[in-house]
MARGULUM-905756 format. One record per residue (C-alpha): x, y, z; residue number from 1. Coordinates in Angstrom, 1 decimal. Last residue first. Layout:
+--------+--------+--------+-----+
:      X :      Y :      Z : seq :
+--------+--------+--------+-----+
:      X :      Y :      Z : NUM :
...
+--------+--------+--------+-----+
END
This chain:
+--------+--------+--------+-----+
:      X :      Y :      Z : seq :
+--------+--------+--------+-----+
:  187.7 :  -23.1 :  -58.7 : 310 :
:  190.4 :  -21.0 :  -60.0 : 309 :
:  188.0 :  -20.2 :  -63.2 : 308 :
:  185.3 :  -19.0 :  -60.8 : 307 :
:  187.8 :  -16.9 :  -59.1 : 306 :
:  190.0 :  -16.0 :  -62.0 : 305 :
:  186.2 :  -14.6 :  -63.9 : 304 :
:  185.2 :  -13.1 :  -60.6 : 303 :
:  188.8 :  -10.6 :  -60.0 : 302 :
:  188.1 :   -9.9 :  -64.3 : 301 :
:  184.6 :   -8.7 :  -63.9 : 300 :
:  181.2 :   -9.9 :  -64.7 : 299 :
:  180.8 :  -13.5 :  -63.6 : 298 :
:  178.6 :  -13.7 :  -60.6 : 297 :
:  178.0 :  -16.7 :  -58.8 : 296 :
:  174.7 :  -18.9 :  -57.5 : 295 :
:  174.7 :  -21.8 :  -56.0 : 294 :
:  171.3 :  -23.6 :  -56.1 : 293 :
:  169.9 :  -25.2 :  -52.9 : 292 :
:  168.0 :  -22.0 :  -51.8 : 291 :
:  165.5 :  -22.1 :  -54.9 : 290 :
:  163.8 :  -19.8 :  -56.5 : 289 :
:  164.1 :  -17.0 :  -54.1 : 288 :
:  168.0 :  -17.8 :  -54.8 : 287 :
:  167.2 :  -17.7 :  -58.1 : 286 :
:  165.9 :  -14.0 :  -58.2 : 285 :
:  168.8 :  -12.7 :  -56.2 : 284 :
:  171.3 :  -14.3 :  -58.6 : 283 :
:  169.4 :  -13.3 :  -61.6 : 282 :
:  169.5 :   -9.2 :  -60.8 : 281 :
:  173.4 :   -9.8 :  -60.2 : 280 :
:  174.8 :   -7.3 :  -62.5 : 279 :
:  176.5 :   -7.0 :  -65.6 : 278 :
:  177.9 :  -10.0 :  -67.3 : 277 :
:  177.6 :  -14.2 :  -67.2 : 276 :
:  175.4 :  -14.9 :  -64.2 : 275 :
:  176.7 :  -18.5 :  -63.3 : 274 :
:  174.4 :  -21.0 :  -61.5 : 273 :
:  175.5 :  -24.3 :  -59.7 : 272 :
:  173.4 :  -27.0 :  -59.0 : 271 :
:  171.7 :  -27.8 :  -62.3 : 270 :
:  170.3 :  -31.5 :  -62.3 : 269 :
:  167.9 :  -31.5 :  -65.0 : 268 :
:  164.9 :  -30.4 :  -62.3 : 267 :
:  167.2 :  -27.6 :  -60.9 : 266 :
:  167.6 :  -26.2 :  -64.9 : 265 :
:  163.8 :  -26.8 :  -64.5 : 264 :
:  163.2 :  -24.7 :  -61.7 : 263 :
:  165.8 :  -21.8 :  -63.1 : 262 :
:  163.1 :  -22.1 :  -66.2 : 261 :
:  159.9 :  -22.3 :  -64.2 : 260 :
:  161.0 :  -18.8 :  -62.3 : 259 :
:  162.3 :  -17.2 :  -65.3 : 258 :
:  158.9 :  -17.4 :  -67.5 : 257 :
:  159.3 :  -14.3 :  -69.1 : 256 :
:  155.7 :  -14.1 :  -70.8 : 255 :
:  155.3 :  -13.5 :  -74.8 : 254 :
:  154.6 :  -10.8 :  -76.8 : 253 :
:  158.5 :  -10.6 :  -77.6 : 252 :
:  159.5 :  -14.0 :  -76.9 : 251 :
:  157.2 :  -15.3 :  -79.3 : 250 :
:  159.6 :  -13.7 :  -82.0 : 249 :
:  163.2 :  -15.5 :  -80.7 : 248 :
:  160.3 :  -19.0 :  -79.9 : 247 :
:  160.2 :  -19.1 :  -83.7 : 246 :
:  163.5 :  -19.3 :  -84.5 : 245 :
:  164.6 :  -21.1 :  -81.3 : 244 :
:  162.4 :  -23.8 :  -83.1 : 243 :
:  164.0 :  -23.5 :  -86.4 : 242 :
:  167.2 :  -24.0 :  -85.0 : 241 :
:  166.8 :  -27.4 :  -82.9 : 240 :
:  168.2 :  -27.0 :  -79.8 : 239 :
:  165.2 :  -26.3 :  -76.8 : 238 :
:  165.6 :  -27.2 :  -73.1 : 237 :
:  161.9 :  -26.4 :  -71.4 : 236 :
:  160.6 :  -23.2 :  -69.5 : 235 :
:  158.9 :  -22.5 :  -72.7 : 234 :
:  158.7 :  -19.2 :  -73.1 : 233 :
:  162.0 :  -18.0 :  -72.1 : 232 :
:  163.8 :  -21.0 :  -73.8 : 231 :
:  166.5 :  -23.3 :  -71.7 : 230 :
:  168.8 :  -23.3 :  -74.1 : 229 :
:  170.7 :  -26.4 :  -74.6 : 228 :
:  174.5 :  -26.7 :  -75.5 : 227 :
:  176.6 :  -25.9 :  -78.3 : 226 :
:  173.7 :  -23.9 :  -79.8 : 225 :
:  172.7 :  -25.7 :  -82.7 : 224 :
:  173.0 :  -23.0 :  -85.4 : 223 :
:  171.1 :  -19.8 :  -86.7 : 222 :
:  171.8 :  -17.6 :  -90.1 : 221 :
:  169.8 :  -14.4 :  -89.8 : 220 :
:  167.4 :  -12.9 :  -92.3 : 219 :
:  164.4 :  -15.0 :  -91.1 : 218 :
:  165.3 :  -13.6 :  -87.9 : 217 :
:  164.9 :   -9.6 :  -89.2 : 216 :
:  161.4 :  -10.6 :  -90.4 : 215 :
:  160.2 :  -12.6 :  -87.4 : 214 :
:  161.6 :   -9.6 :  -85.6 : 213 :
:  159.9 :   -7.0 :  -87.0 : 212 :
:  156.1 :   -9.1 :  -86.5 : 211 :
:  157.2 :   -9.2 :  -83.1 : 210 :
:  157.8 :   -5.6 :  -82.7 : 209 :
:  154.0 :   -5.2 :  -84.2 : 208 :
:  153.1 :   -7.1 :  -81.5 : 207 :
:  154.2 :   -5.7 :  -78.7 : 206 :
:  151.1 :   -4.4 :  -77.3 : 205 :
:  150.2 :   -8.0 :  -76.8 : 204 :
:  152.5 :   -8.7 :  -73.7 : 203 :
:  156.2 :   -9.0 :  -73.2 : 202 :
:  157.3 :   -5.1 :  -72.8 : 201 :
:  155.4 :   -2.3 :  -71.9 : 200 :
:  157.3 :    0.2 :  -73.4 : 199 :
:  160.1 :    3.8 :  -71.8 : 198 :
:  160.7 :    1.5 :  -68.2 : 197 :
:  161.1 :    2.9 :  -64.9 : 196 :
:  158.8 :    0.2 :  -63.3 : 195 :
:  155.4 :    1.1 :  -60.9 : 194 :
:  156.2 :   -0.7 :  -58.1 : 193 :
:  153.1 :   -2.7 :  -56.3 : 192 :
:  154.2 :   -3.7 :  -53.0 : 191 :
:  153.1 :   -6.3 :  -50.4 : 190 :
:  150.5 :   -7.6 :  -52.1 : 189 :
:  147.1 :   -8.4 :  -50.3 : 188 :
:  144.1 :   -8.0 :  -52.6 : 187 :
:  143.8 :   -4.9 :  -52.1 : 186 :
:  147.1 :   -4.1 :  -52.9 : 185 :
:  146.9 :   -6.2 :  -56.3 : 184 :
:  143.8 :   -4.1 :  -57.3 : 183 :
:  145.9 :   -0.7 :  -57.0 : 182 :
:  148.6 :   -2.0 :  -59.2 : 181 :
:  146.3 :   -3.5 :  -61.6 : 180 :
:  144.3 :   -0.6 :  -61.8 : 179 :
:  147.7 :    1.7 :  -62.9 : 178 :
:  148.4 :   -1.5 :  -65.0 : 177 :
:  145.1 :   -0.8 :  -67.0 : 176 :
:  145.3 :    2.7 :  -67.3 : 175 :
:  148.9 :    2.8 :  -68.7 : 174 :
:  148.0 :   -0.2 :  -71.0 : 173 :
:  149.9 :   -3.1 :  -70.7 : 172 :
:  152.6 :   -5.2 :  -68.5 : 171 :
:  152.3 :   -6.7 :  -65.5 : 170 :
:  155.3 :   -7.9 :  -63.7 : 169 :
:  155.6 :  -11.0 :  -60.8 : 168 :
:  157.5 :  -11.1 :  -58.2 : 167 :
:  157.7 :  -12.8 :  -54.8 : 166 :
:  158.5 :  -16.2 :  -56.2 : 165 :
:  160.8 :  -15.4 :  -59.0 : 164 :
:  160.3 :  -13.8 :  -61.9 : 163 :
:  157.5 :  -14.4 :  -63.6 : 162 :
:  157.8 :  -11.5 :  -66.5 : 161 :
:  154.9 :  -10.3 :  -68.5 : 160 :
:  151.6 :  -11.1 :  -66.7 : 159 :
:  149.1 :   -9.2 :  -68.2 : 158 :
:  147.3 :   -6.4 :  -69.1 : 157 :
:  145.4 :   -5.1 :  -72.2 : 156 :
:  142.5 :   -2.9 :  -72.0 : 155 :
:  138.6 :   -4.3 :  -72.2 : 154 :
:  138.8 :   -3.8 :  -68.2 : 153 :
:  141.6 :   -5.2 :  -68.2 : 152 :
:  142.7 :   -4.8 :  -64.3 : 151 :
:  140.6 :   -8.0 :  -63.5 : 150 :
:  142.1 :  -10.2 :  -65.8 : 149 :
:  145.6 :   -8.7 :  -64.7 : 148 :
:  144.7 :   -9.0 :  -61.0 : 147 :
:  143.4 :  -12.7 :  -61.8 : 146 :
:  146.9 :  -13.2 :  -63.3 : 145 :
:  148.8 :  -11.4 :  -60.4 : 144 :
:  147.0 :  -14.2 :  -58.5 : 143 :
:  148.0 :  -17.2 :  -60.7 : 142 :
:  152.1 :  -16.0 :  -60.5 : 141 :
:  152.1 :  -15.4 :  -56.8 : 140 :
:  151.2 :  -12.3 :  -54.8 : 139 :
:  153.9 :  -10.6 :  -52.5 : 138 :
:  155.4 :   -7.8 :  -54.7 : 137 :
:  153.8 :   -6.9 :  -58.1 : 136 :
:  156.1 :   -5.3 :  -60.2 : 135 :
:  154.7 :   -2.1 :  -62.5 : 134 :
:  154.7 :   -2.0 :  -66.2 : 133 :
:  153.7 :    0.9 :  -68.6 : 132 :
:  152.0 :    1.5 :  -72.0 : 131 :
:  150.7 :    4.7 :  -73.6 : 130 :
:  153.1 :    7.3 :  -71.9 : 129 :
:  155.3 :    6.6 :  -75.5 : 128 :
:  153.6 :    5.6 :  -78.2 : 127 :
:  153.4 :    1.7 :  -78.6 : 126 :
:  155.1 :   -0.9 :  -81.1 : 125 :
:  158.4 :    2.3 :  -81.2 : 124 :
:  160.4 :    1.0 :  -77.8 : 123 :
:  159.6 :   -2.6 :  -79.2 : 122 :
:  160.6 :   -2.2 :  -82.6 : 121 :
:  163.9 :   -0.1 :  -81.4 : 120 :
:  165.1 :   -2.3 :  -78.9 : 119 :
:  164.6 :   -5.3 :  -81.5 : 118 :
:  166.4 :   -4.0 :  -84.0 : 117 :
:  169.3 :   -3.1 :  -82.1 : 116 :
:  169.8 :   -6.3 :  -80.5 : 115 :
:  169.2 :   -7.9 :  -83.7 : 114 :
:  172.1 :   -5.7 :  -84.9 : 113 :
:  174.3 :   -6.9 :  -81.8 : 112 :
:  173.2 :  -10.7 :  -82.3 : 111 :
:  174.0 :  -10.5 :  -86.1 : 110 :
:  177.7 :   -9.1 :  -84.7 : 109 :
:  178.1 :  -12.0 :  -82.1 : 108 :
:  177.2 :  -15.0 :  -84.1 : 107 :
:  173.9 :  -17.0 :  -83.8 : 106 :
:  174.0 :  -20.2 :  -82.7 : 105 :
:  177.6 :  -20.4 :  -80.9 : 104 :
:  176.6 :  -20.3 :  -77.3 : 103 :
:  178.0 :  -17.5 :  -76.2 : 102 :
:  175.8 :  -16.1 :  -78.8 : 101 :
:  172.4 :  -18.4 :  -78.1 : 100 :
:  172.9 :  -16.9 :  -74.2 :  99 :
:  173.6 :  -12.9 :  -74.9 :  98 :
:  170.0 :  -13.4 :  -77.2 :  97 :
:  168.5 :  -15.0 :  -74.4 :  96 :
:  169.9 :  -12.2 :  -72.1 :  95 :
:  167.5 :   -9.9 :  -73.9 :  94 :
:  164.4 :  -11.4 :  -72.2 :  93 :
:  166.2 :  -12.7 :  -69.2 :  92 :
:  168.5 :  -15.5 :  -70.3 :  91 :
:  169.4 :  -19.7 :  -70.2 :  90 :
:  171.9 :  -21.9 :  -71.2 :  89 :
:  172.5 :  -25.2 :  -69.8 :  88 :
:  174.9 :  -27.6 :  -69.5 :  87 :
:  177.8 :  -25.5 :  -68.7 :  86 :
:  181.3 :  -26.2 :  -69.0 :  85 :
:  180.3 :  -27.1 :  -72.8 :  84 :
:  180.6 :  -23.0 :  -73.2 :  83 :
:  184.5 :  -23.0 :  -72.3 :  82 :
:  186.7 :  -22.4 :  -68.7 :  81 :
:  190.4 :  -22.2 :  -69.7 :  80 :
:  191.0 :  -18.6 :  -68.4 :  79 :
:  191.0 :  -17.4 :  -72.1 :  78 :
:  187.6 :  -18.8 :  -72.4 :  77 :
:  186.4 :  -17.1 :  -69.1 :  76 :
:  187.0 :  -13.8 :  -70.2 :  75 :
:  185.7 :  -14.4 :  -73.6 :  74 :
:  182.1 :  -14.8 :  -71.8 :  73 :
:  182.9 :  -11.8 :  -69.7 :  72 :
:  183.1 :  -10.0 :  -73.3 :  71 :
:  179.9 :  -11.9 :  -74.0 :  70 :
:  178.2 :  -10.5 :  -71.3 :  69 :
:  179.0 :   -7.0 :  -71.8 :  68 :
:  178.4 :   -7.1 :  -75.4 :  67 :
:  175.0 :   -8.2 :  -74.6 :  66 :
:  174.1 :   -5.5 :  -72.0 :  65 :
:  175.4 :   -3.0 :  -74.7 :  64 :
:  172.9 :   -4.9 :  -77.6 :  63 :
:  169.9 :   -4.1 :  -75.3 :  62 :
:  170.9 :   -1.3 :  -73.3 :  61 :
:  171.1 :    1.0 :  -77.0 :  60 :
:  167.8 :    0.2 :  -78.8 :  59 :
:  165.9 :    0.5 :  -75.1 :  58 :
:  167.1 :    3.4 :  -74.0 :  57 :
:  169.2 :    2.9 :  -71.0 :  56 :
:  172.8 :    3.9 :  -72.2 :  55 :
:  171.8 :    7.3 :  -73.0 :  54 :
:  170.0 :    8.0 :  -69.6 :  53 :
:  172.7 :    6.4 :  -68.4 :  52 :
:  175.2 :    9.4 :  -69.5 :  51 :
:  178.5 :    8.2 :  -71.6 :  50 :
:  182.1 :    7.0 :  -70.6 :  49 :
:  182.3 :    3.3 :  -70.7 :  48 :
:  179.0 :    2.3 :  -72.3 :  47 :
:  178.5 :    5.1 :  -74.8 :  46 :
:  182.1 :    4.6 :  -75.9 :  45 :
:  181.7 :    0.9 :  -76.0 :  44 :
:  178.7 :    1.7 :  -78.4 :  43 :
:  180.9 :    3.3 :  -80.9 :  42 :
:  179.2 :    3.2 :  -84.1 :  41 :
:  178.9 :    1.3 :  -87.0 :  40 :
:  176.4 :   -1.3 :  -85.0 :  39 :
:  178.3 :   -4.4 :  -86.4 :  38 :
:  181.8 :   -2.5 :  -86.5 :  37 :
:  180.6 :   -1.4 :  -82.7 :  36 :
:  179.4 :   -5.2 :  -81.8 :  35 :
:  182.9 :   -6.6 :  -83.2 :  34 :
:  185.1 :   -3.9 :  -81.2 :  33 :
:  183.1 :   -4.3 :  -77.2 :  32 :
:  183.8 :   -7.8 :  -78.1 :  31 :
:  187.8 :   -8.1 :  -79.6 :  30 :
:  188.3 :   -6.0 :  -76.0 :  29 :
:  186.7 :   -9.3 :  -74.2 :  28 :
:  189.5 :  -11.0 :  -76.5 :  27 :
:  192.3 :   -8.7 :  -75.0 :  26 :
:  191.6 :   -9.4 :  -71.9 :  25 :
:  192.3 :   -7.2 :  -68.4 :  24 :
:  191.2 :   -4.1 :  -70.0 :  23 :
:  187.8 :   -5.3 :  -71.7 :  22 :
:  187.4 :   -7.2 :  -68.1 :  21 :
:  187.8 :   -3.9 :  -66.8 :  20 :
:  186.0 :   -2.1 :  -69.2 :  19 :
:  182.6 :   -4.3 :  -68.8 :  18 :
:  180.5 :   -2.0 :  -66.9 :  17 :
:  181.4 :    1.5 :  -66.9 :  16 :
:  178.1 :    3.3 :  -66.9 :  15 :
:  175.5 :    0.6 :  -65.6 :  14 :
:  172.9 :   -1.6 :  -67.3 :  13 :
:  171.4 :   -4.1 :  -65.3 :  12 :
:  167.7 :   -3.2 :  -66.1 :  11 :
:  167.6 :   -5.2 :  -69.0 :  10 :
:  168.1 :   -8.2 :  -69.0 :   9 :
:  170.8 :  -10.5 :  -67.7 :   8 :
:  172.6 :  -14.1 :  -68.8 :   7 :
:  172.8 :  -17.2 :  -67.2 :   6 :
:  175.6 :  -20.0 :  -67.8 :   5 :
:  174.3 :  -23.5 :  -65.7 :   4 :
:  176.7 :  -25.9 :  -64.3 :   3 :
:  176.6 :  -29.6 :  -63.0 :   2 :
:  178.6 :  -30.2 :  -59.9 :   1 :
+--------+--------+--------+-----+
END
């Protein structure tokens, strides 16, 4: 059995999530502490007791969605189960931030003010109503591209987020992903969902985000990770600091290649998946992925004993 730890995006933020494992284990509480001290302010308070509204802004989901899956991370350390049980690491936008801290490259509290820098470049790169994102249902990754190309129209739009074989995102201009949504219909999608989201994330409009984060990353000491990431934007195992460097701010204009990446985690011998925190957005994309792979869900304390039972 060869393992791979993966780690959400956003999107799986929910009032509450993390306070049982926070409860059950003191060093998932240690967590939820570090990223507030980081942040200087109570984030776990937002998390646990405030409105989702709140919570789902972009500056405040991003490093909360972290500390979620790092306090499940702790979970399964004090239950005997550490990072080099998995080979890989691997995470959804965000998530790849959660992944290089659980892995040891980058430590918790820079990861939380990154987090918060980066929520708040990318929700401020474009005027809100400006940009938007909708899923494409039903149309693979190089016909959402012609949809894109076609949507343009001298606007930007493109393919953000490959998910998993039935999904693709666009992401642009409001105009342009409206057409896109329309064009994909026509040209035999099964839905086009206009997304709840406040930026049109992972395409060109991002980047002046990008250009804040190569400046905040600069600022940040980064290690080996104590076992490979497999990089958003690559879809390949990456180690080497300076790369991961680099690949952090690419990330942000860049596509989500999630489908290729759970297919080369496969291709390295993967067979069993972990979703380490809130959620289990990942587990339903991977098994569209690929059937063969176990998936399991690590984001309370009754999953952390079972995984770390078996």
């Amino acid at each position: 059995m060869t393992i791979a730890f993966v780690f959400p995006g956003q999107g799986a933020q929910t009032i509450g999530m993390g306070r049982a494992l926070a409860e059950a284990y003191p060093a998932a509480k240690a967590v939820f502490d570090e990223v507030d001290a980081a942040l200087g302010e109570s984030l776990s308070q937002l998390i646990w007791d405030g409105d989702i509204e709140t919570l789902t802004l972009t500056q405040n989901a991003q490093p909360a969605l972290m500390a979620t899956s790092l306090a499940a991370m702790r979970a399964l350390e004090a239950e005997g189960v550490t990072i080099d049980t998995a080979s890989f690491v691997a995470g959804h936008s965000l998530g790849e931030y959660s992944a290089l801290a659980a892995a040891g490259a980058i430590s918790v509290a820079d990861t939380a003010r990154l987090l918060r820098t980066r929520g708040q470049a990318m929700q401020s790169a474009v005027p809100v109503g400006e940009g938007a994102m909708a899923a494409i249902l039903g149309l693979d990754l190089d016909a959402v591209r012609a949809v894109a190309d076609e949507a343009a129209q001298g606007d930007v739009c493109q393919a953000a987020n490959d998910n998993d074989p039935t999904q693709v995102v666009v992401s642009g201009t409001k105009a342009a992903v409206e057409r896109a949504a329309e064009i994909a219909k026509d040209k035999g999608a099964k839905r086009a969902v206009m997304l709840p989201v406040s930026a049109p994330f992972h395409c060109a409009l991002m980047q002046p985000a990008a250009d804040v984060m190569a400046e905040a990353l600069a600022e940040v000491e980064i290690k080996a990770p104590a076992v490979p990431l497999i990089a958003n934007v690559r879809a390949d195992a990456v180690t080497d600091p300076a790369v991961i460097r680099e690949l952090l701010v690419e990330q942000v204009t860049g596509s989500v290649r999630w489908r290729e990446s759970v297919q080369a985690m496969a291709a390295k011998g993967v067979t069993e998946v972990w979703e380490i925190g809130a959620g289990k957005a990942l587990s339903g994309m991977i098994r569209k992925i690929d059937r063969a792979l176990v998936s399991k869900q690590v984001g309370t304390p009754e999953n952390v004993t079972a995984v770390a039972g078996a």
